[in-house]
C-alpha positions as CSV (number, residue, x, y, z in Angstrom):
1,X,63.8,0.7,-58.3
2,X,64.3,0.0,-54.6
3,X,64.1,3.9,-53.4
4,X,61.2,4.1,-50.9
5,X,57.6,4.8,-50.8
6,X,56.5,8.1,-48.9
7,X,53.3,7.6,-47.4
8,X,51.7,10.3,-44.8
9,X,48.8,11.1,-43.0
10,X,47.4,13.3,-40.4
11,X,47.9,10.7,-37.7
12,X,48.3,6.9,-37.2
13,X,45.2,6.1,-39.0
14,X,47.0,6.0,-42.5
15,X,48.9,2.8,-41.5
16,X,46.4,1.3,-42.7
17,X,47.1,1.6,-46.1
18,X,51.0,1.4,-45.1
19,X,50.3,-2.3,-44.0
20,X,47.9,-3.3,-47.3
21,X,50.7,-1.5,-49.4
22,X,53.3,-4.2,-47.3
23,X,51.5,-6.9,-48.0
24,X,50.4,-6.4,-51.3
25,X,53.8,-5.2,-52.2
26,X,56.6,-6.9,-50.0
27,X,59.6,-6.0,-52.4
28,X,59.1,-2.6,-51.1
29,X,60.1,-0.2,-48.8
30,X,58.6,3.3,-47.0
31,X,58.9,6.0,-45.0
32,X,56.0,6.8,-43.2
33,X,54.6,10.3,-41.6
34,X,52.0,10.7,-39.2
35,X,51.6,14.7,-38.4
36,X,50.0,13.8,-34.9
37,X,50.8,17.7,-34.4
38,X,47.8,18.8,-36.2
39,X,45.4,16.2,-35.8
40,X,42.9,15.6,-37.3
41,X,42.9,17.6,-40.7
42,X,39.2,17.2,-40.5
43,X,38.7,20.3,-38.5
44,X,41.3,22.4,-39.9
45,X,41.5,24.6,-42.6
46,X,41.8,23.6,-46.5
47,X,44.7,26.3,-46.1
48,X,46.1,24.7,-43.2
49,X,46.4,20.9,-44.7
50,X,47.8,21.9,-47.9
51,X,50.4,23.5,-46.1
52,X,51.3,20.7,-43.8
53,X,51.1,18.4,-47.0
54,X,53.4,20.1,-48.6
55,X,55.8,20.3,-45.6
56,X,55.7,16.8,-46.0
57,X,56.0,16.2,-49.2
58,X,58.9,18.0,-49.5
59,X,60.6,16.0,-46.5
60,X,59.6,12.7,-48.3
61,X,60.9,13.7,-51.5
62,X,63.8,15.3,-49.8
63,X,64.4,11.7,-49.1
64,X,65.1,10.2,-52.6
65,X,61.0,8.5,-52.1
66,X,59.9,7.0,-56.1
67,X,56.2,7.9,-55.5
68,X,54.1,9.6,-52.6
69,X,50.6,8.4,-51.0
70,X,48.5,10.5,-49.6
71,X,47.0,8.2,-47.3
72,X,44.5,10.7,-46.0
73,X,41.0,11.2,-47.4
74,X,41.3,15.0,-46.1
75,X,44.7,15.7,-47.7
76,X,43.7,13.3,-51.2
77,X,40.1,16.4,-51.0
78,X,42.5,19.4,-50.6
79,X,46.1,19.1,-51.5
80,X,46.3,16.2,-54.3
81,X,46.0,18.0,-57.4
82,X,48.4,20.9,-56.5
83,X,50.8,18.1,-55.1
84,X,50.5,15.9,-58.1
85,X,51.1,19.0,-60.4
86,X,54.1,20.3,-58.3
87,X,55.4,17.0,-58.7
88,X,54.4,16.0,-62.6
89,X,57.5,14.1,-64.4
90,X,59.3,14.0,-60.8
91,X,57.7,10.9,-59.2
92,X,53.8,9.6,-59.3
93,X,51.1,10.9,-56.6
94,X,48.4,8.7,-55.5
95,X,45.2,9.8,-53.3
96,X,42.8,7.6,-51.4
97,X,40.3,9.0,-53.5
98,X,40.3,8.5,-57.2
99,X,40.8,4.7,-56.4
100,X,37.5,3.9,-54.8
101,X,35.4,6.0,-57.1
102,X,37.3,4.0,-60.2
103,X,36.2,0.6,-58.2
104,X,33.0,1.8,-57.7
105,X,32.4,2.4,-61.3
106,X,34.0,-0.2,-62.3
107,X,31.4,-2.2,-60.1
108,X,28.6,-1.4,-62.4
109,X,26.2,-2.3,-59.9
110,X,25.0,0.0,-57.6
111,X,22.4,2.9,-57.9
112,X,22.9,4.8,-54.5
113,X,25.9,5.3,-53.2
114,X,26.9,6.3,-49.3
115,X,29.9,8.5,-48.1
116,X,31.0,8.9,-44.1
117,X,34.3,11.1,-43.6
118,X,35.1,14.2,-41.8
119,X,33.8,17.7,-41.9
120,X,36.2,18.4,-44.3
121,X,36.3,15.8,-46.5
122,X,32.7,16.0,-46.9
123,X,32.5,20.1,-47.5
124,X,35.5,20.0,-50.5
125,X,32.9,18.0,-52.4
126,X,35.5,15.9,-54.3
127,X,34.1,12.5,-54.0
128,X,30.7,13.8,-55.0
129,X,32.4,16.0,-57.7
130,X,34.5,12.5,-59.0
131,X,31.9,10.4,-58.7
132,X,29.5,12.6,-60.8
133,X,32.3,13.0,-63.3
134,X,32.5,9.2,-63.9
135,X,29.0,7.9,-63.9
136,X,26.3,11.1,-63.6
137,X,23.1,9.0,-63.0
138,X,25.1,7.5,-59.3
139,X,22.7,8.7,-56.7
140,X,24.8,9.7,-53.3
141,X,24.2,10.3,-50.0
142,X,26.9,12.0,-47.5
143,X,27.1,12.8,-44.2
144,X,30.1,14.3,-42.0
145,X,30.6,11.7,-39.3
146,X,33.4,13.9,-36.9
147,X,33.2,11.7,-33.7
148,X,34.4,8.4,-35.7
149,X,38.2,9.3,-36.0
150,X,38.6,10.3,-32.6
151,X,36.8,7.6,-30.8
152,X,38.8,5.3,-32.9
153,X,41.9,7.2,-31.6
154,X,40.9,6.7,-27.9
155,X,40.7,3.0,-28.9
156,X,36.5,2.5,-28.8
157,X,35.7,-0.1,-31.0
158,X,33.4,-3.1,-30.0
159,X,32.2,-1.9,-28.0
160,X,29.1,-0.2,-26.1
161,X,30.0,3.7,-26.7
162,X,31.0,2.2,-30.5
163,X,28.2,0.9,-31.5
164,X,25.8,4.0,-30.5
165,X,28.1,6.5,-32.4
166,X,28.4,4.1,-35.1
167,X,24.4,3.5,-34.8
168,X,23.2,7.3,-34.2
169,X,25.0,8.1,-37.9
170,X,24.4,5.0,-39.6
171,X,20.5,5.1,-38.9
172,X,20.6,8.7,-40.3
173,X,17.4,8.4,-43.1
174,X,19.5,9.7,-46.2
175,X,21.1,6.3,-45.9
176,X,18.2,4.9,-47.1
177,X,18.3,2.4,-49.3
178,X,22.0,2.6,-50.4
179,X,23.7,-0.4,-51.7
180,X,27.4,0.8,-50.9
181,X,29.1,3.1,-48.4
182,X,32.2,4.3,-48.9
183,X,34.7,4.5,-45.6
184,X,36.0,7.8,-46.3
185,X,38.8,8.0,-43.8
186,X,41.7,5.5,-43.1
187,X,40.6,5.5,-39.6
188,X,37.5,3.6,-40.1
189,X,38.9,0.2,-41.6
190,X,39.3,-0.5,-38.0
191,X,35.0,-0.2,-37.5
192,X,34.5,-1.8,-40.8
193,X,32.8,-5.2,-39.1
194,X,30.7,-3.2,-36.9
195,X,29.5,-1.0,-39.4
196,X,29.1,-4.5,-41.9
197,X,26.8,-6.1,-38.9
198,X,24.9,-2.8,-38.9
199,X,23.9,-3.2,-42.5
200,X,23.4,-6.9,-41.7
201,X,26.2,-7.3,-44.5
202,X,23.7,-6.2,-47.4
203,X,25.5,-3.0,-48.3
204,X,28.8,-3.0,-49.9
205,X,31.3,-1.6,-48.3
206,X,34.7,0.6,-50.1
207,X,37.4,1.6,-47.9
208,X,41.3,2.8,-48.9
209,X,43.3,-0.2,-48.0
210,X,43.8,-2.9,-50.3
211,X,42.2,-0.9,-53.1
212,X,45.4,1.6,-53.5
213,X,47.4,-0.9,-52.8
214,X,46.6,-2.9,-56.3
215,X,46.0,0.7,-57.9
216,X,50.0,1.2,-56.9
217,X,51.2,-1.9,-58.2
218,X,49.6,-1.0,-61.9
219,X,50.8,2.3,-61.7
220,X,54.6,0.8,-60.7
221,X,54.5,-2.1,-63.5
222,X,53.6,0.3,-66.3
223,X,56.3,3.3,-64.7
224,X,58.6,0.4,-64.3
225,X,58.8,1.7,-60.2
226,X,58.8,-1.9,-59.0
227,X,61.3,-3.3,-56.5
228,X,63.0,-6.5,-57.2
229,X,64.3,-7.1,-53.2
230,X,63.2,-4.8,-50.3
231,X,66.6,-3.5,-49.3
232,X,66.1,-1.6,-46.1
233,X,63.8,-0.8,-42.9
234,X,60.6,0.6,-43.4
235,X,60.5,4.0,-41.4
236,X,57.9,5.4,-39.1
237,X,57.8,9.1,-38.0
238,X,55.9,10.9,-36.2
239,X,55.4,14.9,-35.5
240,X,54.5,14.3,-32.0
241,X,55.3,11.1,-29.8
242,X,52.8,9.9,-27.3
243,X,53.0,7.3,-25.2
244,X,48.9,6.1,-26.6
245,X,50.2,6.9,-30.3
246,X,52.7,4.4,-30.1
247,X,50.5,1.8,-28.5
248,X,48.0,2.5,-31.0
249,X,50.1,1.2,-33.5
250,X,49.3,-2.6,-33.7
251,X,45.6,-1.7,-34.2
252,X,46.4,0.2,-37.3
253,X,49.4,-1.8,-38.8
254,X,48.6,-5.2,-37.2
255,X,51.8,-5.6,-36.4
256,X,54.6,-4.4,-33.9
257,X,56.6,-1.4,-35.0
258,X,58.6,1.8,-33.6
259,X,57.2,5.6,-34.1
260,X,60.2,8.2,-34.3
261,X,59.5,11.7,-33.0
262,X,60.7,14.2,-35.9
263,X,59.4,17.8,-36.3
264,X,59.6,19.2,-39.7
């Protein structure tokens, strides 16, 4: 099937997983949305970002997409399972969520488990809720970690001011003796080597990327969703244009591309 991918996210930061889903899957095609109006969903309202998922959703449906990614640990905690529902037998949902928790347990091997990700994220309780679900004994240990996705934003990474926010959470003692840490927001692929050189590479690290991109090429070979030629551009809009959103860009997709201002 060579209709498009819908993929959105509060922001920028979910082109991350665009660009795993591109290179994992290079047959296919997207339309992405960033809703730079109201970001970061961290701070708003469970209200508020199922609403502006929804929004979304409908425009990305509205525009003949085979399956929608939530590419937003915030929207996956608030707005999946009413989205997946609304849209059962119409086309397949998948969060940033349920795919890290399924690699973890599929793991086997680790005994305490760490979670970073906004205030929301952390406060819906869904990866603690998931993860007790799937293996009860899994010890974890969360902590709301706000001024990541911002300072990634404002392009800090590698840096000085980095590596004390990055330090000042990662020191914090209920991380104690954790063999994994999951990166619970799309944002923070782009800290992943400073947070590996904190743990001096001994705790595993989980984050969205190429994970959901494998978990949406087994759910489009057994749904038979799989494109035989990309036919097409990919798309890139944006609820608000910025001159620093577009130049943001080629740190979160690695590559250059063109953001399109559309309101919804």
């Amino acid at each position: 099937m060579e209709q498009p991918i819908g993929i959105f996210d509060s922001g920028i930061g979910g082109l991350t997983v665009a660009k795993a889903i591109s290179d994992y899957l290079p047959n296919e095609r997207f339309i992405y949305f960033g809703d730079t109006v109201h970001l970061p969903y961290g701070d708003k309202s469970q209200e508020a970002v199922l609403r502006y998922s929804k929004n979304i959703v409908d425009f990305l449906i509205a525009n003949n997409c085979k399956a929608i990614v939530i590419a937003c640990n915030t929207a996956s905690a608030v707005a999946y399972e009413e989205l997946r529902d609304r849209l059962k037998g119409i086309v397949p949902v998948i969060n940033v969520i349920d795919p890290i928790i399924e690699a973890i347990v599929a793991d086997g091997n680790h005994h305490k488990v760490g979670l970073i990700a906004t205030k929301t994220t952390v406060e819906s309780g869904v990866y603690q809720e998931k993860m007790k679900r799937r293996n009860p004994n899994m010890e974890m240990a969360v902590l709301p970690t706000p001024l990541l996705a911002p300072m990634i934003e404002e392009g800090f990474s590698e840096d000085k001011i980095s590596h004390a926010v990055i330090e000042n959470y990662l020191s914090h003692s209920r991380f104690n003796d954790i063999d994994a840490l999951i990166l619970g927001c799309t944002h923070y692929v782009l800290i992943r080597k400073e947070i590996n050189a904190f743990f001096n590479g001994r705790v595993k690290l989980y984050d969205s990327t190429a994970i959901v991109a494998h978990k949406m090429k087994a759910i489009f070979e057994t749904e038979n969703l799989l494109s035989a030629k990309k036919s097409g551009q990919n798309h890139f809009y944006v609820s608000d244009l910025t001159d620093s959103f577009q130049e943001a860009t080629s740190r979160f997709y690695d590559a250059k591309i063109k953001l399109e201002p559309l309101k919804l």
